[in-house]
C-alpha positions as a printed Julia matrix, in Angstrom:
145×3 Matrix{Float64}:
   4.03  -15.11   44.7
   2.99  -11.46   43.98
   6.24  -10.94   41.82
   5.11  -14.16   39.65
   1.66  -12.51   39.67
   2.9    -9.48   38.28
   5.17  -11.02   35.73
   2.68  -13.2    34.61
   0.12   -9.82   34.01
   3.16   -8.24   32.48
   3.7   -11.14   29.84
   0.32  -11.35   29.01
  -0.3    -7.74   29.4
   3.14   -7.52   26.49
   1.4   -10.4    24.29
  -1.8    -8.87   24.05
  -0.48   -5.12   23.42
   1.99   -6.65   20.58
  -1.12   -9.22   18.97
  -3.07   -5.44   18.58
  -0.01   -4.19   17.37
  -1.1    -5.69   13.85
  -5.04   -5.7    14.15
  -5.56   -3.23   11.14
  -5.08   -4.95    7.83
  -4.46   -2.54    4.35
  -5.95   -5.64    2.68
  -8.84   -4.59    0.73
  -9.66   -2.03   -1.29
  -8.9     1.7    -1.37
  -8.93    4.95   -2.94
  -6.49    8.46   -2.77
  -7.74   11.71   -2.32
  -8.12   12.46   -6.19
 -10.33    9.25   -6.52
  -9.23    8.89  -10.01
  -8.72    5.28   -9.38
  -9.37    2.53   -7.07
  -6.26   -0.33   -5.87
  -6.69   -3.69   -4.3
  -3.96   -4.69   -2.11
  -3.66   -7.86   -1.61
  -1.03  -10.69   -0.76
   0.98  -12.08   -3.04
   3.28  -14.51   -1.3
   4.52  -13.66    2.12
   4.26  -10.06    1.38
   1.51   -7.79   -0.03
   1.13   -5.87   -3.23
  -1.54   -3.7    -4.87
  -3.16   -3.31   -8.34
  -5.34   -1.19  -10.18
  -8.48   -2.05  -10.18
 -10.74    0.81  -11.34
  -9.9     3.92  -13.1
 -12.8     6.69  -13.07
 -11.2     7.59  -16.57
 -10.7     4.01  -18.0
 -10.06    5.64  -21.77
  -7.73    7.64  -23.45
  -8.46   10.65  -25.78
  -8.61    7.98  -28.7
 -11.31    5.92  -26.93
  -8.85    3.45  -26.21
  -7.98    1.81  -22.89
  -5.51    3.47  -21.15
  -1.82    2.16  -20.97
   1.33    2.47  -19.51
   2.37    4.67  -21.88
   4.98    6.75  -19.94
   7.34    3.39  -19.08
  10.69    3.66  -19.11
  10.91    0.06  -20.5
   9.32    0.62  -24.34
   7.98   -3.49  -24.35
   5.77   -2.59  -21.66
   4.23    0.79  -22.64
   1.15   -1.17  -24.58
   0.1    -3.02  -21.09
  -3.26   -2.15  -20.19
  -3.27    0.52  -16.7
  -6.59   -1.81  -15.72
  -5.51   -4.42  -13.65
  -1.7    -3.41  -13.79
   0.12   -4.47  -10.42
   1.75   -1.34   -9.38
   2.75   -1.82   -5.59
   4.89   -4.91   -4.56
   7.29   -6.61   -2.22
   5.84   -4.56    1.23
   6.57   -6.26    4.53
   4.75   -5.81    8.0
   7.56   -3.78   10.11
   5.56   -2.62   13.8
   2.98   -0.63   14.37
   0.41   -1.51   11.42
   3.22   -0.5     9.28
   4.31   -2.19    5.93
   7.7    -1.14    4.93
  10.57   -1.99    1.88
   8.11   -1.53   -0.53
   7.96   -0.07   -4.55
   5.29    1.79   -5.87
   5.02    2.6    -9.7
   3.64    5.46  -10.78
   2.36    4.99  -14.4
   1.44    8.68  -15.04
   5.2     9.51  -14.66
   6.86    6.09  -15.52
   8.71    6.4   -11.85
   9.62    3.58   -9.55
   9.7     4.42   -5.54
  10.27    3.01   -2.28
   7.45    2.72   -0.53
   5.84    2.78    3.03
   2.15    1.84    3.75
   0.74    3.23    7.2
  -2.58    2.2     8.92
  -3.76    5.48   10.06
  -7.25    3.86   11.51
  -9.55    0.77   10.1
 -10.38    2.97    6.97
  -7.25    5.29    6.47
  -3.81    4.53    5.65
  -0.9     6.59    5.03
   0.8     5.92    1.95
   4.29    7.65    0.84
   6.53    6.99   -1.94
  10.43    8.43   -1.67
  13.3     8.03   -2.79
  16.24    6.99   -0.88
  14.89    8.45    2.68
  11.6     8.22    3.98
  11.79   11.62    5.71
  11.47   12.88    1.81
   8.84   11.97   -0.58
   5.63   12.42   -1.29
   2.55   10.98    1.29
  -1.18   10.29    0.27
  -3.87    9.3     2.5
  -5.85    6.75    1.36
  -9.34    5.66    2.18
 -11.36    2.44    2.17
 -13.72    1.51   -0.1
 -14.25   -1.94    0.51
Protein backbone atom coordinates (compact mmCIF):
# COMPACT_ATOMS: atom_id res chain seq x y z
CA UNK A 1 0.00 0.00 0.00
CA UNK A 2 2.70 2.63 0.87
CA UNK A 3 4.57 1.86 -2.50
CA UNK A 4 1.09 2.63 -4.41
CA UNK A 5 0.93 5.69 -2.12
CA UNK A 6 4.11 6.88 -3.18
CA UNK A 7 3.68 6.19 -6.84
CA UNK A 8 0.54 7.71 -6.90
CA UNK A 9 2.28 11.20 -5.17
CA UNK A 10 5.03 10.65 -7.67
CA UNK A 11 2.58 10.66 -10.79
CA UNK A 12 0.77 13.42 -9.67
CA UNK A 13 3.68 15.08 -8.14
CA UNK A 14 5.34 14.51 -12.29
CA UNK A 15 1.87 15.86 -13.81
CA UNK A 16 1.71 18.84 -11.90
CA UNK A 17 5.60 19.82 -12.21
CA UNK A 18 5.26 19.17 -16.20
CA UNK A 19 1.46 21.24 -16.43
CA UNK A 20 3.85 24.36 -14.76
CA UNK A 21 6.33 23.46 -17.09
CA UNK A 22 4.32 25.70 -19.69
CA UNK A 23 2.48 28.26 -17.31
CA UNK A 24 4.25 31.41 -18.84
CA UNK A 25 2.79 32.34 -22.19
CA UNK A 26 5.04 34.95 -24.73
CA UNK A 27 1.52 35.73 -26.01
CA UNK A 28 0.98 39.31 -25.75
CA UNK A 29 2.75 42.12 -26.31
CA UNK A 30 6.39 43.15 -25.87
CA UNK A 31 9.17 45.42 -26.32
CA UNK A 32 13.41 45.05 -26.67
CA UNK A 33 15.71 46.97 -24.83
CA UNK A 34 16.00 49.83 -27.55
CA UNK A 35 12.11 50.26 -27.40
CA UNK A 36 12.13 51.42 -30.89
CA UNK A 37 9.22 49.24 -31.54
CA UNK A 38 6.62 47.20 -29.99
CA UNK A 39 5.61 43.16 -31.42
CA UNK A 40 2.53 41.17 -30.75
CA UNK A 41 3.04 37.57 -30.71
CA UNK A 42 0.41 35.78 -31.25
CA UNK A 43 -0.81 32.30 -32.68
CA UNK A 44 -1.20 31.69 -35.94
CA UNK A 45 -2.18 28.07 -36.38
CA UNK A 46 -0.66 25.53 -34.11
CA UNK A 47 2.35 27.61 -33.68
CA UNK A 48 2.99 31.28 -32.77
CA UNK A 49 4.33 34.22 -34.67
CA UNK A 50 4.91 37.93 -34.01
CA UNK A 51 4.31 41.28 -35.81
CA UNK A 52 5.07 44.74 -35.59
CA UNK A 53 2.83 46.57 -34.09
CA UNK A 54 4.23 49.99 -33.09
CA UNK A 55 7.28 51.71 -34.21
CA UNK A 56 8.36 54.83 -31.93
CA UNK A 57 9.73 56.16 -35.40
CA UNK A 58 6.73 55.22 -37.69
CA UNK A 59 8.28 57.67 -40.67
CA UNK A 60 11.05 57.85 -42.80
CA UNK A 61 13.24 60.96 -43.54
CA UNK A 62 10.67 61.72 -46.46
CA UNK A 63 7.67 61.72 -44.07
CA UNK A 64 6.69 58.57 -45.43
CA UNK A 65 5.82 55.33 -43.63
CA UNK A 66 8.53 53.26 -43.17
CA UNK A 67 9.12 50.05 -45.36
CA UNK A 68 10.94 47.12 -45.82
CA UNK A 69 13.26 48.70 -47.75
CA UNK A 70 16.41 46.57 -47.11
CA UNK A 71 14.60 43.06 -48.52
CA UNK A 72 16.41 40.86 -50.30
CA UNK A 73 13.27 40.07 -52.42
CA UNK A 74 12.82 43.68 -54.49
CA UNK A 75 8.57 42.95 -54.77
CA UNK A 76 8.46 43.26 -51.19
CA UNK A 77 10.67 46.28 -50.31
CA UNK A 78 7.40 48.78 -50.68
CA UNK A 79 5.45 46.69 -47.75
CA UNK A 80 4.68 48.84 -45.00
CA UNK A 81 7.21 47.86 -41.54
CA UNK A 82 3.65 48.64 -39.51
CA UNK A 83 1.97 45.60 -39.07
CA UNK A 84 4.63 43.45 -41.01
CA UNK A 85 4.73 39.75 -39.55
CA UNK A 86 8.30 39.27 -38.84
CA UNK A 87 8.54 36.13 -36.45
CA UNK A 88 6.88 32.78 -37.54
CA UNK A 89 6.62 29.03 -37.38
CA UNK A 90 7.93 28.83 -33.33
CA UNK A 91 6.94 25.67 -31.49
CA UNK A 92 6.67 25.05 -27.60
CA UNK A 93 9.87 22.67 -26.94
CA UNK A 94 10.15 22.35 -22.61
CA UNK A 95 10.73 24.60 -20.27
CA UNK A 96 8.59 27.78 -21.45
CA UNK A 97 10.69 27.51 -24.44
CA UNK A 98 9.54 28.05 -28.14
CA UNK A 99 12.01 26.72 -30.54
CA UNK A 100 12.45 26.19 -34.75
CA UNK A 101 11.57 29.52 -35.24
CA UNK A 102 12.58 32.60 -38.03
CA UNK A 103 12.90 35.99 -37.18
CA UNK A 104 13.29 38.78 -39.92
CA UNK A 105 15.11 41.55 -39.34
CA UNK A 106 13.92 44.39 -41.67
CA UNK A 107 16.70 46.90 -40.78
CA UNK A 108 19.22 44.40 -42.32
CA UNK A 109 16.94 42.37 -44.74
CA UNK A 110 18.27 39.03 -42.72
CA UNK A 111 16.33 35.89 -42.06
CA UNK A 112 17.31 33.80 -38.68
CA UNK A 113 16.51 30.89 -36.71
CA UNK A 114 15.01 31.69 -33.84
CA UNK A 115 14.49 30.72 -30.09
CA UNK A 116 11.97 32.49 -27.74
CA UNK A 117 12.71 31.98 -23.87
CA UNK A 118 10.33 32.85 -20.93
CA UNK A 119 12.72 34.32 -18.57
CA UNK A 120 9.73 35.23 -15.91
CA UNK A 121 5.85 36.42 -16.54
CA UNK A 122 7.24 39.75 -18.06
CA UNK A 123 10.73 38.80 -19.61
CA UNK A 124 11.63 36.59 -22.31
CA UNK A 125 14.78 35.77 -23.90
CA UNK A 126 14.83 36.14 -27.46
CA UNK A 127 17.94 35.08 -29.82
CA UNK A 128 18.27 34.91 -33.44
CA UNK A 129 21.39 32.62 -35.00
CA UNK A 130 22.32 31.13 -37.55
CA UNK A 131 22.89 27.52 -37.87
CA UNK A 132 23.71 26.94 -33.92
CA UNK A 133 22.04 28.36 -31.14
CA UNK A 134 25.22 28.58 -29.03
CA UNK A 135 25.97 31.63 -31.68
CA UNK A 136 23.81 34.50 -32.39
CA UNK A 137 22.66 37.34 -31.11
CA UNK A 138 20.08 37.38 -27.71
CA UNK A 139 17.68 40.29 -26.67
CA UNK A 140 15.65 40.43 -23.65
CA UNK A 141 12.42 41.46 -24.11
CA UNK A 142 9.85 42.95 -21.83
CA UNK A 143 6.07 43.06 -21.51
CA UNK A 144 4.03 45.67 -22.28
CA UNK A 145 0.76 44.28 -22.34
Amino acid sequence: MKKFLLLSVAILFGLLSSASAQSLSPLGVWTNAEKKATFEIYKCGTKLCGKIVSLTVPNDASGKPKTDTQNPEPKLRTRPRLGMVFMNGFEYDENNKWDDGKIYDPETGKTYSCYMKMINANTMEVKGYIGFSLIGKSQTWTRVK
